[in-house]
N, C-alpha and C positions, 0 to 999 in steps of 0.2 A: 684411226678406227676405220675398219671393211663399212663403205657406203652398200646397205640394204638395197635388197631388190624387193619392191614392197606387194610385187604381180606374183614373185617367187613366194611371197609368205601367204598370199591369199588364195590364190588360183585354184587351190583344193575347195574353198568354198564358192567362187565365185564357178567353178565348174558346176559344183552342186544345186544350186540355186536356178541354175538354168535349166534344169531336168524338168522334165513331167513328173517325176518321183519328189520333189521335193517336198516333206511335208502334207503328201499324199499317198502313201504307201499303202499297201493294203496285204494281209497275212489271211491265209488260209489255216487250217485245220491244227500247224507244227503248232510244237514246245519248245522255247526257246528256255534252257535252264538259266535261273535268276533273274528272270523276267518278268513282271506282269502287265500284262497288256490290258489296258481299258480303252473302252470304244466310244466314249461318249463324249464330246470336245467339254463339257459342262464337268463333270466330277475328273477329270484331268486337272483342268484352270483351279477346282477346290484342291485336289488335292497340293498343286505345286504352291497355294498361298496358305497349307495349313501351317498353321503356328503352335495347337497343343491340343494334339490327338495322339494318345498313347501306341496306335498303332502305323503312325508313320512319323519318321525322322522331319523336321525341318528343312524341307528341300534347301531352301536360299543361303542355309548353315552349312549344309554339306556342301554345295558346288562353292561356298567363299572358301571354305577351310582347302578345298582341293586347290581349288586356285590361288591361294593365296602364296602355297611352295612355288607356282608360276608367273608371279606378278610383277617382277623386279626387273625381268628382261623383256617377256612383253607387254608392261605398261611403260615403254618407254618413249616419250611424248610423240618423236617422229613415227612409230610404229602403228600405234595408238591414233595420230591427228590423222594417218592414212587411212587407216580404218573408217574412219567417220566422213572419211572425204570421197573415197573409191567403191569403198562395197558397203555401206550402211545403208545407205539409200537405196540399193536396189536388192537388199533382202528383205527393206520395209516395203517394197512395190511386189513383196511374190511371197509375204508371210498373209493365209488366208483370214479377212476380216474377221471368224471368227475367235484367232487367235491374236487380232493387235491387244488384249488387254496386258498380251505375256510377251510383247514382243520383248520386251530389254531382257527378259531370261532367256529367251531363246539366242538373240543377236549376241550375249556372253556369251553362251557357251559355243558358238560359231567360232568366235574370238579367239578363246582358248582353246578350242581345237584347234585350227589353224594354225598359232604359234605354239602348238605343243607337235605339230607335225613337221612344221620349219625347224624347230631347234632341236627336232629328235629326241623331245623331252619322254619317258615313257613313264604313261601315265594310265593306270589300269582301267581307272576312272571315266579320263575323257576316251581315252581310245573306246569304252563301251561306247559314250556319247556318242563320238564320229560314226561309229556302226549304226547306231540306230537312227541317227538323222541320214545316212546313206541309204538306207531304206526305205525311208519317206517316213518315219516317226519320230513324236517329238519327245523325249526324257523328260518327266514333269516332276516325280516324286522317287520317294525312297521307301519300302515298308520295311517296317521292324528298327533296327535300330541300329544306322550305322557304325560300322561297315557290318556287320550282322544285317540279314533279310535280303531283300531283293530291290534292283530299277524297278520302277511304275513308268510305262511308257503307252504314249496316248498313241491308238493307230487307229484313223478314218478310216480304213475300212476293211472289213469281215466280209471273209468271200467261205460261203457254208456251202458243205461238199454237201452233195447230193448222190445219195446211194442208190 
């Protein structure tokens, strides 16, 4: 069996993480189609722990069911114990206090993008993710009703054009 290179399968996040933009992105005036962006880190953290509101999907349902077509190769224990030993730690030392209460949602979906970028998996889903954590936003919810509706993505901060 090909010994992993485990810098090769992270390095897209561990670049990430180092930015100024990480999880601090900020959006001007655009429309991004299928997107909805909310500005408030408080009704993000509601919406990614709702459980039964008619007008949003069960975040925690949609990203296991995504991931779950992905979990076979990279939850594979040496892939997985690297993870926890190389980059977990220090995306817990640069995820902002106001969001430790979601870190383990956030640090999965880091995960599986990473080993969906390493394995060339394409995944409509996380490659949205990967984009919007590249941008400094964090993917918290889903409206309407998967895959039907739109991402709900939290973005710190609103820069209002001035006419």
């Amino acid at each position: 069996m090909e010994k992993l290179n485990y810098a090769d399968i992270f390095n897209p996040i561990v670049d990430l993480i180092n930015t100024p933009v990480f999880l601090n992105g900020s959006i001007g005036d655009t429309v991004d189609e299928g997107i909805l962006f909310v500005y408030h880190a408080e009704k993000a953290i509601e919406i990614s722990q709702m459980q039964w509101d008619d007008s949003y999907s069960v975040w925690i349902d949609i990203r296991e069911s995504v991931a779950g077509n992905a979990k076979a190769l990279s939850n594979r224990l040496e892939i997985r114990s690297a993870w926890e030993e190389e980059v977990l730690p220090d995306i817990l030392k640069k995820i902002p206090n106001f969001l430790l209460d979601v870190s383990n949602d956030i640090e999965a979906d880091l995960y599986f993008c990473s080993t969906n970028i390493y394995f060339d998996r394409k995944s409509i889903f996380h490659d949205t993710l990967w984009s919007m954590y590249k941008r400094g936003f964090w993917p918290c919810g889903w409206e309407g009703n998967y895959p039907d509706g739109r991402m709900v993505v939290y973005c710190p901060k609103k820069i209002e054009t001035i006419l």
